[in-house]
N, C-alpha and C positions, 0 to 999 in steps of 0.2 A: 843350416843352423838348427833346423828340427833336427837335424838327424843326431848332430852332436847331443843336441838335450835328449833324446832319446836313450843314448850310449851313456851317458854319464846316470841316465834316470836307471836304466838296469843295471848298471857300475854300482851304486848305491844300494840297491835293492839285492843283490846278491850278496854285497857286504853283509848288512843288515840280516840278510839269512841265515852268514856263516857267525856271526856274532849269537843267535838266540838260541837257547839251548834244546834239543832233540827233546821229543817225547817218553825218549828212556831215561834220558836223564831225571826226570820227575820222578819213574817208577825207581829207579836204582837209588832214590834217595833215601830208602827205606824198605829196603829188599824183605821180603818174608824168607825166611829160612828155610833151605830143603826138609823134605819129612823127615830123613834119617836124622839133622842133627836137632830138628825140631821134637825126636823120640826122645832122642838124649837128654836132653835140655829135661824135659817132660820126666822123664824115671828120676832124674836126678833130683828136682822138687819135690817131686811125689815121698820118695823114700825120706824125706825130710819129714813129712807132713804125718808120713804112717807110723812111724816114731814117738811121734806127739801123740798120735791115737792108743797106740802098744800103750803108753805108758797108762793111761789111764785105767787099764787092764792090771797090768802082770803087776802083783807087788815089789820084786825088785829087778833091776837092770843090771847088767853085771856092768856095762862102761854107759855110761851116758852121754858119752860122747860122741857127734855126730863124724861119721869117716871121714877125711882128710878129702878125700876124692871121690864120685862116686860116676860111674862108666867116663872117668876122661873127665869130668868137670868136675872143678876144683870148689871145697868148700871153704869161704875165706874164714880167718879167723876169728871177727866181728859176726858172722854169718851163726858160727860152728859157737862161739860164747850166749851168744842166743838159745840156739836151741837145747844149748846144755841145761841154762839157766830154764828152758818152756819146762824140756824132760823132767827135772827134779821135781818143780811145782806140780807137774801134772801129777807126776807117780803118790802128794802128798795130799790132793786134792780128793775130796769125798767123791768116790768111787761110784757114782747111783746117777738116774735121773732126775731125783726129788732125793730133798734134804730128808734123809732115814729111808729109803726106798733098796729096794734091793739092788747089788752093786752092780757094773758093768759085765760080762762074761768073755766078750771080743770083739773086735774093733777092727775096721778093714776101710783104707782110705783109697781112693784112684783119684791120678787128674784124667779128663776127658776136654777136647776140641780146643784144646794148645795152639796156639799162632805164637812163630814164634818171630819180630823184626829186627831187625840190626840196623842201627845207626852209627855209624861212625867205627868207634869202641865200645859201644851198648848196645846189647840184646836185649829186648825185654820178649818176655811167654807171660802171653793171658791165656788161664785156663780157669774149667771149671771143675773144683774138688768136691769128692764123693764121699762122703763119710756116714759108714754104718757104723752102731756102736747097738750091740746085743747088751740082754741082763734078762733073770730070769722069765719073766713074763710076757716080752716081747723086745723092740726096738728101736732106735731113734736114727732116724735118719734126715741126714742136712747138707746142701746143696749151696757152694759159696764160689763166689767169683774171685781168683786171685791173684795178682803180679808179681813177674819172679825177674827181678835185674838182674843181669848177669855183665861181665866186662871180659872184653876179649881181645888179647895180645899175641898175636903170630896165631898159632896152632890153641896156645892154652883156653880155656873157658872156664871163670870165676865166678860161681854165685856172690853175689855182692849185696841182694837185699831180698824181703820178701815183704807183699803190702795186698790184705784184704779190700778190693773194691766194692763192696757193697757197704753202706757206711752204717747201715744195723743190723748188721751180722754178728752174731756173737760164734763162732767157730766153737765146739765141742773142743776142738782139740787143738784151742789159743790157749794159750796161760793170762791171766790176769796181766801181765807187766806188758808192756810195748812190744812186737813184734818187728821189728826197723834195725 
């Protein structure tokens, strides 16, 4: 009679192990993305961001429109009306550090230490954006924490939003209007 309950007590318990889920499972529920497409990912915001910067520079743009695609990653059209809308404000926006101050001379943004996870069909990249902006005298430089959604079907990969996580952060190279 022990013995039975014994058999049936490890019958149980071996169930019971094949029902819980593995330790990968947890990890794979929100994979961090290889470096390479986590580079990608990374150039593709960035060039968004240095855009925004340019403009507050050069008087005019010849298209203000942000590329269709940028290495493989697709910029959506809600994404790409955005930044049209950021470039124009910028390019119209007083030029200087201080209201009458001498104007900007150039502008140079990077992202640095990008993670990038996937869930499901959503990537997000937290990175942190570098933004120098020259003018005659000297410099300004500002250091902003920021999220970059992306949505991803088969092979393709869509930027789908962009969102400042520091919540008083004023970005140099945000426009006044909503950023989302």
């Amino acid at each position: 009679m022990v013995r039975q309950w014994t058999r049936a007590g490890l019958a149980v318990a071996v169930a019971g192990c094949t029902l819980l889920p593995s330790a990968s499972a947890f990890r794979d529920a929100a994979p961090t993305l290889d470096a390479d497409t986590t580079r990608q990912l990374t150039v593709a915001a960035g060039t968004l961001l240095d855009r925004r910067s340019q403009a507050l520079v050069q008087q005019r743009h010849g298209d203000r429109r942000p590329p269709a695609e940028i290495l493989g990653v697709r910029i959506s059209p809600r994404v790409a009306g955005v930044q049209e809308r950021a470039v124009r404000e910028l390019e119209t926006r007083n030029r200087a550090p201080v209201e009458g101050g001498p104007a900007y001379t150039g502008a140079r943004t990077r992202l640095d230490g990008g993670k990038a996870v996937r869930t499901g069909d959503r990537i997000t990249l937290e990175a942190v954006e570098h933004t120098e902006v020259r003018y005659d005298s000297g410099k300004l430089t500002q250091s902003v924490r920021r999220r970059f959604e992306f949505r991803a079907r088969g092979e393709e990969i869509t930027l789908v939003g962009e969102h400042v996580l520091d919540p008083a952060a004023r970005p140099v190279n945000d426009p006044d209007l909503p950023a989302r």
